[in-house]
GUFI-18535 format. One record per residue (C-alpha): x negated, y negated, z negated; residue in one letter. Coordinates in Angstrom, 1 decimal. Each point is the difference from the previous one (the first is absolute). Layout:
N
(node (X Y Z) 'A');
...
//
This chain:
104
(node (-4.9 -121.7 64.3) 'X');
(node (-3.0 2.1 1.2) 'X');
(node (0.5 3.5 1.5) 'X');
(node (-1.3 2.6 -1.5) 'X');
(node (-3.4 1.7 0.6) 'X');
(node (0.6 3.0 2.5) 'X');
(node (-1.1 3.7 -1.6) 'X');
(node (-2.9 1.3 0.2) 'X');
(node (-1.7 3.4 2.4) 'X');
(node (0.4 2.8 -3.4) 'X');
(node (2.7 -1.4 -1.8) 'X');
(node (3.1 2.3 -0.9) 'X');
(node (3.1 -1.6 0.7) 'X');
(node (3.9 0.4 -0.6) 'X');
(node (1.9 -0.9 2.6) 'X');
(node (3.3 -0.8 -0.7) 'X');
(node (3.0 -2.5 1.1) 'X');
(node (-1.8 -3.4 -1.7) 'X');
(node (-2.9 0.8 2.8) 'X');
(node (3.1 0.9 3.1) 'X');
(node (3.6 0.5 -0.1) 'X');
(node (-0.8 3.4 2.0) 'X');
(node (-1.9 1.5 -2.8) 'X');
(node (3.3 -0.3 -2.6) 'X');
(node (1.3 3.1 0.4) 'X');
(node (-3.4 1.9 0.4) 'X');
(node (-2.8 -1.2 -1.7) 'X');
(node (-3.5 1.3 -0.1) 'X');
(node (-3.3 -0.3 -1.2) 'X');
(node (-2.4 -1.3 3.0) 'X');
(node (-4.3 -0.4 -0.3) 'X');
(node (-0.7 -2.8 1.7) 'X');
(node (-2.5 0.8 2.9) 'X');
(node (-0.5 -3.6 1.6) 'X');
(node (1.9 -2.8 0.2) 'X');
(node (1.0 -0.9 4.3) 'X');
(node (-1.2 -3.9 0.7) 'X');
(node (3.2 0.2 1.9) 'X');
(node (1.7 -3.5 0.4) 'X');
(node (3.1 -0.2 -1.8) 'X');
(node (2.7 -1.6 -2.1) 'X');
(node (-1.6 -1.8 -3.0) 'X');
(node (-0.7 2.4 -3.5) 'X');
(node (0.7 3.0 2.4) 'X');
(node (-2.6 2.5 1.2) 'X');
(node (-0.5 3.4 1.7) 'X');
(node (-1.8 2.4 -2.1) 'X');
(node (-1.5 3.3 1.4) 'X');
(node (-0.2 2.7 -2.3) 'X');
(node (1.0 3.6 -2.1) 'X');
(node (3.2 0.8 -0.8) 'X');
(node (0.3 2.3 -2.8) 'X');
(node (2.3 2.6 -1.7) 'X');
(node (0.3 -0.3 -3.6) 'X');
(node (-3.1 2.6 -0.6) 'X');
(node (-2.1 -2.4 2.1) 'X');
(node (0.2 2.3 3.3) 'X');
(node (-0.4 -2.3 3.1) 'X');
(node (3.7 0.4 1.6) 'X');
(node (-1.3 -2.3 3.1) 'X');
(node (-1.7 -2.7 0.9) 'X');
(node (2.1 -3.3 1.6) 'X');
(node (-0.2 -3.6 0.3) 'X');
(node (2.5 -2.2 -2.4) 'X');
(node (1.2 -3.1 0.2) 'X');
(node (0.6 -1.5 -3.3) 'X');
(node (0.3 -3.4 -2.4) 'X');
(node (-3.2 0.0 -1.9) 'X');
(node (1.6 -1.9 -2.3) 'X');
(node (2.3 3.1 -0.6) 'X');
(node (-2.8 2.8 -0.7) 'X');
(node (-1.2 1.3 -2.9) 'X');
(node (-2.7 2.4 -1.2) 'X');
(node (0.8 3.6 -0.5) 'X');
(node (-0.1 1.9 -3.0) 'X');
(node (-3.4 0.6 -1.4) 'X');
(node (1.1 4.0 -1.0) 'X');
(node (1.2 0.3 3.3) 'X');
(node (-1.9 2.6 2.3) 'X');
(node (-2.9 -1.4 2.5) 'X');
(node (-0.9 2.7 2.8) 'X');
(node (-2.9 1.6 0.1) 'X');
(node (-3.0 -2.7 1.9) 'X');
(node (-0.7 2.9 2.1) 'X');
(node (3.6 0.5 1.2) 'X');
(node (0.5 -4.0 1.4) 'X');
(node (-3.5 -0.5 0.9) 'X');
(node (0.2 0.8 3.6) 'X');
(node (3.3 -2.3 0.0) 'X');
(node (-1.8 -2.6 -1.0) 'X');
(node (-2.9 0.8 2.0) 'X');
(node (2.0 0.7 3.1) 'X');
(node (-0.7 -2.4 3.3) 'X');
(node (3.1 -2.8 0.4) 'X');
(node (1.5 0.0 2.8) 'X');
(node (2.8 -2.9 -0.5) 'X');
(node (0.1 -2.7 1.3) 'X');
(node (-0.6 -3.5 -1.2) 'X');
(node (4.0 -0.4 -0.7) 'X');
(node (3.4 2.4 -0.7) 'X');
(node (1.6 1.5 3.5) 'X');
(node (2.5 -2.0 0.4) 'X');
(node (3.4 2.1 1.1) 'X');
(node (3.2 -0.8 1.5) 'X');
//
């Protein structure tokens, strides 16, 4: 069985637990930044992006780890922010490295 085509830079997401068991209890909508080229298990990525409150405020920007097979588009009535108010996320120089820290 194929995996599924990774998301898209723009695309609204709702994270919940089918993409990670750590997003059961709290899920969120997420726009999708960039997708990492970060080795990892197969149908899994890390996705930089936007997460968003419910009136489409950014809350923070993070790094997930998720199943793609597991996420799913976002509402199209739910809020977007403003282009003006992530533009300088988007814009703004990486400084990562080429994989996840790894921690003790």
């Amino acid at each position: 069985m194929p995996n599924p085509t990774p998301p898209r830079p723009g695309e609204l997401l709702w994270i919940d637990r089918p993409a990670s068991v750590q997003f059961a209890s709290a899920p969120f909508t997420f726009l999708l930044l960039r997708v990492h080229g970060w080795s990892t298990y197969d149908g899994w990525v890390w996705l930089d992006g936007l997460h968003l409150d419910p009136d489409g405020h950014i809350v923070q920007r993070r790094s997930i780890f998720v199943a793609v097979a597991g996420l799913t588009t976002a509402p199209a009535q739910h809020p977007r922010p403003d282009p003006a108010q992530f533009m300088e996320q988007i814009n703004r120089e990486s400084r990562e490295p080429d994989c996840p820290r790894r921690t003790r």
